[in-house]
mmCIF file of the N, C-alpha and C atoms, coordinates in Angstrom:
data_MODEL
# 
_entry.id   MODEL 
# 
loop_
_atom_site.group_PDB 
_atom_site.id 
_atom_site.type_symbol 
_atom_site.label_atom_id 
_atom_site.label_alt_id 
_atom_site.label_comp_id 
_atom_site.label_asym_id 
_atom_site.label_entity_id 
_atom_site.label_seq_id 
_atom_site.pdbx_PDB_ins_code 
_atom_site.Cartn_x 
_atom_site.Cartn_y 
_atom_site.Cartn_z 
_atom_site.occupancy 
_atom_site.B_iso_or_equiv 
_atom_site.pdbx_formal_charge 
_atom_site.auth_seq_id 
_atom_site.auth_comp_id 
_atom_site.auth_asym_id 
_atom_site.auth_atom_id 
_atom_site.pdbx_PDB_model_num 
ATOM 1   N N  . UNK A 1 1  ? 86.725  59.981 196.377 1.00 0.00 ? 1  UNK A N  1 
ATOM 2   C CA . UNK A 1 1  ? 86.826  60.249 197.782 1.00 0.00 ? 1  UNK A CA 1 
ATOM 3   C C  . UNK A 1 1  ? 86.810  61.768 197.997 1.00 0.00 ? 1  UNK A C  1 
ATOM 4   N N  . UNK A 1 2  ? 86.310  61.914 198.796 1.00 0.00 ? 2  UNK A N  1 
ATOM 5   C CA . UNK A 1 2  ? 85.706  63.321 199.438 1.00 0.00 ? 2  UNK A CA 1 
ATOM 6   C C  . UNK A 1 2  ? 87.087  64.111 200.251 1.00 0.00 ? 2  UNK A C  1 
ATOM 7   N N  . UNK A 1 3  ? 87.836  64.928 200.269 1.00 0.00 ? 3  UNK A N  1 
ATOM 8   C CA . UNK A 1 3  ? 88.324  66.096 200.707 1.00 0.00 ? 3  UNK A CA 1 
ATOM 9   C C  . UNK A 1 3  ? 88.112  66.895 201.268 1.00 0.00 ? 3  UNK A C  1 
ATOM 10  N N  . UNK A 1 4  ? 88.685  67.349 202.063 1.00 0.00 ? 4  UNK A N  1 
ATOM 11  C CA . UNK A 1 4  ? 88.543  68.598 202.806 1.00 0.00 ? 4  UNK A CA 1 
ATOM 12  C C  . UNK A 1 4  ? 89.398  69.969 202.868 1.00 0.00 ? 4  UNK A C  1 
ATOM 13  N N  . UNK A 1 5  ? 89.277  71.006 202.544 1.00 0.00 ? 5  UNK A N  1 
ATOM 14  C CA . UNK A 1 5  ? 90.744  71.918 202.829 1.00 0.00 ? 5  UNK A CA 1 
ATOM 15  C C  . UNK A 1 5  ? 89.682  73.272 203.206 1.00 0.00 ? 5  UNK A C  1 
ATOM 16  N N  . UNK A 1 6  ? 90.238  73.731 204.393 1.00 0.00 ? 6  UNK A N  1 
ATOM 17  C CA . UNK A 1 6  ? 89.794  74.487 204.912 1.00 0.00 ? 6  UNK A CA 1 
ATOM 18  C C  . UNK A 1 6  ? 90.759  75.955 205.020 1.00 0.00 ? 6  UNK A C  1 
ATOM 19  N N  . UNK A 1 7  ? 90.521  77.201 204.849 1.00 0.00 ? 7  UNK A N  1 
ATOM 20  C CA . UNK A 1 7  ? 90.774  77.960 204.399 1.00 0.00 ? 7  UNK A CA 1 
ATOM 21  C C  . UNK A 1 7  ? 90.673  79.377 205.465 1.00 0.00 ? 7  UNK A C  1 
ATOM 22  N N  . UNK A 1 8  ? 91.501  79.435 206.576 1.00 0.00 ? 8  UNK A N  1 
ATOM 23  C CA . UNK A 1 8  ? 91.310  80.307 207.627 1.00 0.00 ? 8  UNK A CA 1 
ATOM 24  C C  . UNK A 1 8  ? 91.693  82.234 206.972 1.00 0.00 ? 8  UNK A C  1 
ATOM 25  N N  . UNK A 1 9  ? 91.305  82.996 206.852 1.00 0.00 ? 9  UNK A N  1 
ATOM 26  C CA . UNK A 1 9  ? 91.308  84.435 206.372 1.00 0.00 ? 9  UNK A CA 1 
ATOM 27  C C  . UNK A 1 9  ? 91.015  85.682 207.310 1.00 0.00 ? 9  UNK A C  1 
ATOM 28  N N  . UNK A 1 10 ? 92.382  86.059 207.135 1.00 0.00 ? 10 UNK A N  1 
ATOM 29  C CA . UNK A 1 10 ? 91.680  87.719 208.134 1.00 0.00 ? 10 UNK A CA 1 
ATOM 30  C C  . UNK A 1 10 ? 90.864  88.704 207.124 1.00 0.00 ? 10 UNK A C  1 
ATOM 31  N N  . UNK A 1 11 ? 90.320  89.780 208.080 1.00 0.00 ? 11 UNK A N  1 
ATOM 32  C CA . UNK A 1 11 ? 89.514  90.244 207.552 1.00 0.00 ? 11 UNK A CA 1 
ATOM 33  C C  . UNK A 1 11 ? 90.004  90.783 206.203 1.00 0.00 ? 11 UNK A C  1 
ATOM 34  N N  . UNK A 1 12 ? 90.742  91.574 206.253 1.00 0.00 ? 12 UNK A N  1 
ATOM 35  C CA . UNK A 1 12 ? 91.300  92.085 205.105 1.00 0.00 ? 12 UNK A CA 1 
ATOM 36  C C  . UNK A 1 12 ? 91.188  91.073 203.322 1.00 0.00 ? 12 UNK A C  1 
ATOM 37  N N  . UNK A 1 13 ? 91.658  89.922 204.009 1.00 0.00 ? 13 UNK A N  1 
ATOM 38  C CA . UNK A 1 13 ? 91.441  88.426 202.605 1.00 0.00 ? 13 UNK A CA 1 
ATOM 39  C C  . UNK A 1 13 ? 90.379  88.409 202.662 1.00 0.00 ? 13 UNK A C  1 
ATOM 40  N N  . UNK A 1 14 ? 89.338  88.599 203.397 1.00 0.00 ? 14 UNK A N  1 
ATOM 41  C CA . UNK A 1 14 ? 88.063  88.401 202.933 1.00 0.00 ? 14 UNK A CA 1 
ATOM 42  C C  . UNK A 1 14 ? 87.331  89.176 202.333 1.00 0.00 ? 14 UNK A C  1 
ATOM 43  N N  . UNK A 1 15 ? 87.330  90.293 202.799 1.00 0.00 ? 15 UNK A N  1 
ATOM 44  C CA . UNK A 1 15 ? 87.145  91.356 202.061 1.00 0.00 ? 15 UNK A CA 1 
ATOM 45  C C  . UNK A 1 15 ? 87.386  91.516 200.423 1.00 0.00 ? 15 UNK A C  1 
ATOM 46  N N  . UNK A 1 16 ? 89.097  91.095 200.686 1.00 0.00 ? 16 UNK A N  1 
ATOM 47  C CA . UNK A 1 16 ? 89.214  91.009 199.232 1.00 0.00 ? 16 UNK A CA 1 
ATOM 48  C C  . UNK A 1 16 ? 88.436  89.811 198.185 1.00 0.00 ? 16 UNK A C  1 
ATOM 49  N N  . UNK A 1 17 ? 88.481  88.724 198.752 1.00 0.00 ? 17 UNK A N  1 
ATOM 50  C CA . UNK A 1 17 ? 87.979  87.705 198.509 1.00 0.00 ? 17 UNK A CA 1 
ATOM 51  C C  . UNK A 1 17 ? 86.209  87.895 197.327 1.00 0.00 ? 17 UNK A C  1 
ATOM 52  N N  . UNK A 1 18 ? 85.730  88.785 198.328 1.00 0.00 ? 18 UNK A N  1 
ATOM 53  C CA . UNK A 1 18 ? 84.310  89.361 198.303 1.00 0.00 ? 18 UNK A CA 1 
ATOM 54  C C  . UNK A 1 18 ? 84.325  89.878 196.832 1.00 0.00 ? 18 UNK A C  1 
ATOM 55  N N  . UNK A 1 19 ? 85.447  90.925 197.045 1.00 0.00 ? 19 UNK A N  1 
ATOM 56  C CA . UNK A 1 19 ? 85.651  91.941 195.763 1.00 0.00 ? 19 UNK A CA 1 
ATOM 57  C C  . UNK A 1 19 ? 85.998  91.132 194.984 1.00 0.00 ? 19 UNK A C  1 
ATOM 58  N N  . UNK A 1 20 ? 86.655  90.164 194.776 1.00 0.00 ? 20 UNK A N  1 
ATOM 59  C CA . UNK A 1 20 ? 86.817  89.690 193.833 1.00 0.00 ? 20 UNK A CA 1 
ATOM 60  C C  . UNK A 1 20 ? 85.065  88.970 192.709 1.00 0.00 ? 20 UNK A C  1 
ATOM 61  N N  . UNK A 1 21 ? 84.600  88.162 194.209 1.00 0.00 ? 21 UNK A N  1 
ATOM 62  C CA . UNK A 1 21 ? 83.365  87.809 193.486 1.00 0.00 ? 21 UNK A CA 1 
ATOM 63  C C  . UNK A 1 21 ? 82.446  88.512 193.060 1.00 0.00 ? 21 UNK A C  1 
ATOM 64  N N  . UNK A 1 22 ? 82.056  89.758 193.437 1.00 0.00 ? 22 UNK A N  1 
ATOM 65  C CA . UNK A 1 22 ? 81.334  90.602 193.064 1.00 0.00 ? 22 UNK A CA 1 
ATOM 66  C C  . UNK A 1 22 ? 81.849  91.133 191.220 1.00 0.00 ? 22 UNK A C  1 
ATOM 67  N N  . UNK A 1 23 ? 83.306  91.585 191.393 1.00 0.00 ? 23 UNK A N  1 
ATOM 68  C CA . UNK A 1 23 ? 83.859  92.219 190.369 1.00 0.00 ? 23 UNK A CA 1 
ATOM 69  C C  . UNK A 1 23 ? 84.451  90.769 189.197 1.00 0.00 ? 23 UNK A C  1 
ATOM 70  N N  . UNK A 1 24 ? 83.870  90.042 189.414 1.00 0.00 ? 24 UNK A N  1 
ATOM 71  C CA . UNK A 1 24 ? 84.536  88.795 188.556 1.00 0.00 ? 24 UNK A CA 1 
ATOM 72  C C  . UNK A 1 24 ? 85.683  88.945 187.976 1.00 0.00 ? 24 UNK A C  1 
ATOM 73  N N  . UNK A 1 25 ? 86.602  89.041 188.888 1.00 0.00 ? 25 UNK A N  1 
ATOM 74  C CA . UNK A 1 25 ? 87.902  89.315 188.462 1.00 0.00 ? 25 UNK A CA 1 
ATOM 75  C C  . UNK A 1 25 ? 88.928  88.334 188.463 1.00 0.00 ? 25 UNK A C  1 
ATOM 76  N N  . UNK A 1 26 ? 88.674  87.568 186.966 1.00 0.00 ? 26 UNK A N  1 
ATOM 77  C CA . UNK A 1 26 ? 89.768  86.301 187.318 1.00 0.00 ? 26 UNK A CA 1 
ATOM 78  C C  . UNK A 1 26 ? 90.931  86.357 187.513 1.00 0.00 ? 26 UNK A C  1 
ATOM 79  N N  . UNK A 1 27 ? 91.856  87.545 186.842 1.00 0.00 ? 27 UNK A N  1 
ATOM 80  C CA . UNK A 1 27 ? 93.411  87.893 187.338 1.00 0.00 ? 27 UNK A CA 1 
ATOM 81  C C  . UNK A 1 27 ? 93.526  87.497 188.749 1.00 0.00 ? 27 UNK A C  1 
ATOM 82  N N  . UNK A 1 28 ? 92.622  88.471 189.536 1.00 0.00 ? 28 UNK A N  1 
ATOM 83  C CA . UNK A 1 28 ? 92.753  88.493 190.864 1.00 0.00 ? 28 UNK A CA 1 
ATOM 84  C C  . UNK A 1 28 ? 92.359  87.155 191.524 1.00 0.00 ? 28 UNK A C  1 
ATOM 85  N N  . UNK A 1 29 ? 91.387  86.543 190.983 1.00 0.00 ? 29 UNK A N  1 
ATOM 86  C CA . UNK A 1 29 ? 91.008  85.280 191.472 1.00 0.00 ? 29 UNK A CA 1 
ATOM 87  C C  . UNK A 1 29 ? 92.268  84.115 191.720 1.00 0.00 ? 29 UNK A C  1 
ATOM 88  N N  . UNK A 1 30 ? 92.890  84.404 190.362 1.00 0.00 ? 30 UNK A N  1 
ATOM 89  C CA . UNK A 1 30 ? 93.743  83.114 190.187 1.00 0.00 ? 30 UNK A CA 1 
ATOM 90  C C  . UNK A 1 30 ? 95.071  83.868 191.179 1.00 0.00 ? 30 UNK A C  1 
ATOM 91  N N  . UNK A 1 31 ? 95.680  85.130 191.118 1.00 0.00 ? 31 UNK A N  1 
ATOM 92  C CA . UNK A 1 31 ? 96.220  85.399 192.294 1.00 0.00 ? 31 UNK A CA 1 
ATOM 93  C C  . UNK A 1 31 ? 95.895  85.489 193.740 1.00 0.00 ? 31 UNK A C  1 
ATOM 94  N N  . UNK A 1 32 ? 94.468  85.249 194.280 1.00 0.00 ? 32 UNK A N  1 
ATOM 95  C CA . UNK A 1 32 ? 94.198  84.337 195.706 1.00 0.00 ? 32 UNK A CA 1 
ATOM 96  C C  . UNK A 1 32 ? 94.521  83.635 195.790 1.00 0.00 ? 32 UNK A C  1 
ATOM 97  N N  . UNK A 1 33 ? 94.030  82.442 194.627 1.00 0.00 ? 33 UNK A N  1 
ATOM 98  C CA . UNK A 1 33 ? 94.120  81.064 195.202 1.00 0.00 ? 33 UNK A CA 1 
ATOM 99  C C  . UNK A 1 33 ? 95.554  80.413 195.087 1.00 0.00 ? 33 UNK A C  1 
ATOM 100 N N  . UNK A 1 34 ? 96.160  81.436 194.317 1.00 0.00 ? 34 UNK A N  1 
ATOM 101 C CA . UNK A 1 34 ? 98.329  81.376 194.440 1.00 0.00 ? 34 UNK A CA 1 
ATOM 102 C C  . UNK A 1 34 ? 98.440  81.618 195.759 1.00 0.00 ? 34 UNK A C  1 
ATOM 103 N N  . UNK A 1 35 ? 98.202  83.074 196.173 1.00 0.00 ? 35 UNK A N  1 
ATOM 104 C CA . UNK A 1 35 ? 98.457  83.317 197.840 1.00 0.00 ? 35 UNK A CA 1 
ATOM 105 C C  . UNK A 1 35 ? 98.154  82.297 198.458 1.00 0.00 ? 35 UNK A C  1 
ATOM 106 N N  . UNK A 1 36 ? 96.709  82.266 198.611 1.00 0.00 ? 36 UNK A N  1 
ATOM 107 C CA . UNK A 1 36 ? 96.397  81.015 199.901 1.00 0.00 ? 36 UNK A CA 1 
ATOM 108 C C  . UNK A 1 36 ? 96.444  79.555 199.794 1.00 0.00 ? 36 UNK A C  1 
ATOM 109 N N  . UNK A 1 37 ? 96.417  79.320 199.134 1.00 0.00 ? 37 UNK A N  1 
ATOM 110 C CA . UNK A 1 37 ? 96.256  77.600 198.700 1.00 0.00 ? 37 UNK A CA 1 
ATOM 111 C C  . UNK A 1 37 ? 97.518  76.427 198.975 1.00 0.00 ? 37 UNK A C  1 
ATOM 112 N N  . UNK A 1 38 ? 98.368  77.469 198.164 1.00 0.00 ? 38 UNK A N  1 
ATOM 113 C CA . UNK A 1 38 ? 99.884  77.458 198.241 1.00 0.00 ? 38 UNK A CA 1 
ATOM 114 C C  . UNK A 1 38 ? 100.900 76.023 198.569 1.00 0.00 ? 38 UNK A C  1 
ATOM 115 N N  . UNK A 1 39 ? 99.986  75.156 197.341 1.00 0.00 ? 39 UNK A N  1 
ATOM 116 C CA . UNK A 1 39 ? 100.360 74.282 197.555 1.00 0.00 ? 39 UNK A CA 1 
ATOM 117 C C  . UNK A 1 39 ? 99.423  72.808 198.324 1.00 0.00 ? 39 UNK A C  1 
ATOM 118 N N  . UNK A 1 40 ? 98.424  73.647 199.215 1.00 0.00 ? 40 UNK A N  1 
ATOM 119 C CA . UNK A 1 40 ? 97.777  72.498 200.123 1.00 0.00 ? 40 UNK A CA 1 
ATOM 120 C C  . UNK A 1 40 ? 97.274  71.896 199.228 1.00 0.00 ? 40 UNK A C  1 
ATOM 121 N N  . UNK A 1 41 ? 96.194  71.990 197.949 1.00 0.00 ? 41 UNK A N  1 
ATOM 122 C CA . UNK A 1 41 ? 95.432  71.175 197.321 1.00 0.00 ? 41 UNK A CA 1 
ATOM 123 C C  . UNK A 1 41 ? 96.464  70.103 196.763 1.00 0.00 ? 41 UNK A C  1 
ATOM 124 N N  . UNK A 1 42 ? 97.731  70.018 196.413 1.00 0.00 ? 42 UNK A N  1 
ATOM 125 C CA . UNK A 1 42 ? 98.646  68.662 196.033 1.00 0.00 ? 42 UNK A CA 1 
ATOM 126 C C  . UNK A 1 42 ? 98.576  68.502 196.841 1.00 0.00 ? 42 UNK A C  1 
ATOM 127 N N  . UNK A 1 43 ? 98.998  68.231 198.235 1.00 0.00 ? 43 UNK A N  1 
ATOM 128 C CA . UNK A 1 43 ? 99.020  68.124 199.301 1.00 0.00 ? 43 UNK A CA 1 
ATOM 129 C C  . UNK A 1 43 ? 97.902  67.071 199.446 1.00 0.00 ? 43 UNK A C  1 
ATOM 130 N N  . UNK A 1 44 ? 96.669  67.610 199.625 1.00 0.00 ? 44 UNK A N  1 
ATOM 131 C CA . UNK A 1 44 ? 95.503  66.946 199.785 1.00 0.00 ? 44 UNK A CA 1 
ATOM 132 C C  . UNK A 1 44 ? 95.614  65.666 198.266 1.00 0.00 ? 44 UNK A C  1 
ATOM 133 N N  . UNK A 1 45 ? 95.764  65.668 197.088 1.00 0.00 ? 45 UNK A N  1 
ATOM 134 C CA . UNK A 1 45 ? 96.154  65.017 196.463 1.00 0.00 ? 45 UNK A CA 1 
ATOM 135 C C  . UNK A 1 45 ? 97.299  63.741 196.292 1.00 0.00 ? 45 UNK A C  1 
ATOM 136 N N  . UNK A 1 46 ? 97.749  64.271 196.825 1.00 0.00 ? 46 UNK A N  1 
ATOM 137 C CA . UNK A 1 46 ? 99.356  63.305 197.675 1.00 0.00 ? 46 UNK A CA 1 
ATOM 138 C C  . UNK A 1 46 ? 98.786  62.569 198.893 1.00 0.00 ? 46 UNK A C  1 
ATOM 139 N N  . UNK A 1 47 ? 98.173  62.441 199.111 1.00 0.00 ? 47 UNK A N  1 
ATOM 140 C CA . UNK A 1 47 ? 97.419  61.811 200.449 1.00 0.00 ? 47 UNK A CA 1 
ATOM 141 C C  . UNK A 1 47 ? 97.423  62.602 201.782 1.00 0.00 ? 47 UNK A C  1 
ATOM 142 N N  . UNK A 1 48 ? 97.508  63.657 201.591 1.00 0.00 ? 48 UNK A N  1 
ATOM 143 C CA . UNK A 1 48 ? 97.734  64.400 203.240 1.00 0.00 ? 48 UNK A CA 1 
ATOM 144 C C  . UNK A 1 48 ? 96.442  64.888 204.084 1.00 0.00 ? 48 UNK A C  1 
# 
């Protein structure tokens, strides 16, 4: 079954976001998706 989680960002997170993909920076990667995620993907897993 198909999911959804949608992911609202001010400019600033996106920005960073960017830098991250450009600079393949997994440290930083895996500390985004700590910041923002924060839990929703169990969430979405748990049935929500």
């Amino acid at each position: 079954m198909k999911k959804d989680l949608h992911l609202i960002l001010e400019d600033e997170d996106l920005i960073e976001m960017v830098r991250i993909l450009v600079d393949e920076d997994g440290d930083a990667a895996l500390a985004f998706l700590k910041k923002h995620f924060k839990g929703k993907a169990r969430e979405l897993l748990e049935g929500g």
